[in-house]
C-alpha positions, 0 to 999 in steps of 0.5 A: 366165369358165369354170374349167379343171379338171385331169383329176386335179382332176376326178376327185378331185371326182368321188370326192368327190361319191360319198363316197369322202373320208369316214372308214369308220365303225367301226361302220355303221348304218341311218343310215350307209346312208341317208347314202349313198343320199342322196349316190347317190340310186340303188342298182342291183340285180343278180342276179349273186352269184359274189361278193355281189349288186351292191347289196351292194358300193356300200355296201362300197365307201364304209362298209367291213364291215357287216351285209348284214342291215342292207340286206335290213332296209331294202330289201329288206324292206317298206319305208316309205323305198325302192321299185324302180323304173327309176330307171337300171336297176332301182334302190332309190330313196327312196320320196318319189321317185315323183312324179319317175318320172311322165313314165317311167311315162306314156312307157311307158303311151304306148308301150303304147297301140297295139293291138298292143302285148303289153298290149293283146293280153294284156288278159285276162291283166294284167286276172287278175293286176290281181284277183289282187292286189287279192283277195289282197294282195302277191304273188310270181309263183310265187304266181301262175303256178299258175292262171294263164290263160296259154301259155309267153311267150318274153321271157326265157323269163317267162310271161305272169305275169310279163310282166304284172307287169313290164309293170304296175310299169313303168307305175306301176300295181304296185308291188314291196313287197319281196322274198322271198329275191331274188324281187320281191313285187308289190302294187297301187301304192296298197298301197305308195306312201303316198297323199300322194305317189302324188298328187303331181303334177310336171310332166315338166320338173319333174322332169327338172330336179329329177333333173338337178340330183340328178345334178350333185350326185352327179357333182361334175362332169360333162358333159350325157351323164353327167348324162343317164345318171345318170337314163337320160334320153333327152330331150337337148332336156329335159336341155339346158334343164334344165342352162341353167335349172340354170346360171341359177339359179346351182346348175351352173358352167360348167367345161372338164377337160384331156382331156374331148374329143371329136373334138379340141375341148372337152366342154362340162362343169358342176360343182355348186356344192357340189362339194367338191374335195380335196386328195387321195383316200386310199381303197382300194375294190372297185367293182362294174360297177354302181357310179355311179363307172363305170357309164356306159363313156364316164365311166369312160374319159373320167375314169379311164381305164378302158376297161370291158366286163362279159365275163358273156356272153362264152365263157370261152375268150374272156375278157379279164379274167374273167366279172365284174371288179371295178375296183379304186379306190386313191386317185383311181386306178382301177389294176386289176381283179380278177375274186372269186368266193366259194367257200363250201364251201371258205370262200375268195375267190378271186381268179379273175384280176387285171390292171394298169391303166395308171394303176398305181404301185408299191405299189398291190398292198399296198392291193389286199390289204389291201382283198381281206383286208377283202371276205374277212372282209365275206364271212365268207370265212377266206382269199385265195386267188390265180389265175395268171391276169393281170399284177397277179396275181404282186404280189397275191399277194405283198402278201397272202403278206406279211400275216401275218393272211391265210392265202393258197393260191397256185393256178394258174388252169386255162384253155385257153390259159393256162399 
């Protein structure tokens, strides 16, 4: 008999399987992180530093203030526990996990094969920087682009170089041994990956029923394209034979959640059979775009309600919610979005814009305050100040005027069209 799950049920499993039910600790250590990547199994890197680099922000999210040192220390940093790769998007993933990227590392090298693939009619260019590396050990591609044999590339406006390397650690040949401030150092996968696992071989059906199952466990509950996109796993055949063999072996159960449809009939959805399900959710977090909560668009709607697009590229004029909000997490409820910037030289976060979400209550302004106090002082920030753009920016910026610890400018936010 399958179970039926109530959408708050299910989302409160959902939470539950990210690590949002456990106590912050007072104090956050390597162990504590490693704790999280164990129950994520990836961290999504981004560029975007308005407020802190997404990769930062999942850890906050679930362990409150730490040492952002810590994670440069253990990911960042040559690494014997954490390699990049694209895991979702670009990624952390524990270094052990390499033998699971084999059938992406062979697709990428099959769809390169051709003749007139950017790898066959650039050999002589991916052969140079191949020497290089072996020659002269790790490397950053501004070590290389100097003598590089190369003309101006037009993808992302990279050269050739980085294009090579690129190209290389999709196929497994490279691997990232770091970075230098944000800048990748590549090396030959041999001087990165440790022999006894580069040589592991798992099989395609292997792994992608290994990295279903990590996804299941990850999600608590879930349907067949959540679990899909956790891994960005294309192969809807493969991912239907891994949930039945996953579902026979006794690990996924078979559930139906109130809501979870799609064209008036029931999405078809599993829970893990360690999925816990609490009583309640009580938390507070900022959650990055990237955050496994909501990075995939359907999930996020589908579960919380929230209907989310990054506006990065859009003009400002055009801007519903700002360049790059945050959905605020209170409870088991996603009930706004805030849209931080940090302002170093005047030493404030700025709240740029805040909006409701409809599954917004009273008092929830208090608990977003509380946790935009907390990023300030994460952020070495003195002070919060508020925009006048957005319908929660009014009560924000009260729950904040009414904490005595915060020293809060109230400014207007200057936008064409907006008062």
């Amino acid at each position: 008999m399958t179970d039926t799950l109530s959408p708050a049920q299910a989302r409160r499993i959902a939470l539950a399987a990210q690590g949002f039910t456990r106590a912050r600790p007072a104090t956050v250590s390597a162990r504590h992180l490693h704790r999280v990547m164990d129950r994520l199994g990836v961290l999504q890197i981004d560029s975007v530093n308005v407020f802190a680099r997404s990769h930062y922000l999942p850890l906050f999210s679930r362990l409150g203030s730490y040492d952002p040192a810590l994670l440069d220390r253990h990911f960042l940093s040559p690494s014997t526990r954490y390699i990049e790769y694209l895991a979702h998007e670009a990624t952390f993933v524990p270094v052990e996990d390499w033998p699971l990227w084999r059938f992406r590392r062979d697709d990428f090298r099959r769809r390169w094969a051709a003749e007139d693939s950017w790898l066959r009619s650039n050999a002589r260019t991916v052969q140079w920087v191949q020497d290089e590396l072996r020659t002269r050990g790790p490397l950053r591609p501004a070590d290389l682009r100097a003598d590089a044999p190369r003309e101006r590339g037009t993808w992302w406006d990279w050269d050739e170089v980085k294009l090579a390397l690129e190209h290389l650690w999709r196929t497994g040949d490279v691997a990232v041994r770091g970075r230098r401030g944000f800048e990748r150092v590549y090396a030959r996968a041999e001087d990165v990956i440790p022999e006894h696992i580069r040589t592991q071989d798992v099989s395609r059906e292997e792994a992608i029923r290994e990295l279903i199952r990590r996804a299941a466990r990850s999600s608590g509950v879930a349907t067949a394209a959540d679990l899909a996109d956790y891994y960005r796993i294309r192969d809807r055949v493969a991912v239907t034979t891994a949930i039945a063999e996953l579902v026979d072996a006794g690990e996924l159960q078979p559930v139906s959640v109130r809501g979870w449809e799609r064209g008036g009939r029931p999405l078809p959805a599993w829970r893990h059979r360690n999925a816990v399900l609490p009583r309640r959710v009580e938390t507070a977090a900022l959650l990055t775009p990237f955050d496994p909560v909501v990075w995939f668009r359907d999930r996020a709607l589908r579960t919380f309600g929230l209907d989310y697009r990054i506006e990065i590229y859009v003009p400002a004029a055009k801007r519903r919610y700002g360049y790059y909000s945050l959905p605020v997490l209170v409870g088991d409820r996603i009930v706004a979005r805030v849209d931080l910037k940090a302002d170093r030289a005047g030493s404030a976060l700025q709240v740029q814009s805040a909006w409701w979400e409809p599954q917004a209550r009273p008092g929830d302004a208090d608990a977003i305050a509380a946790e935009l106090l907390r990023a300030a002082r994460w952020q070495g920030l003195d002070h919060v100040s508020v925009s006048g753009w957005g319908d929660a920016t009014a009560a924000v910026h009260a729950a904040l005027s009414a904490d005595d610890t915060a020293a809060v400018r109230r400014h207007r936010h200057v936008r064409e069209g907006v008062a």
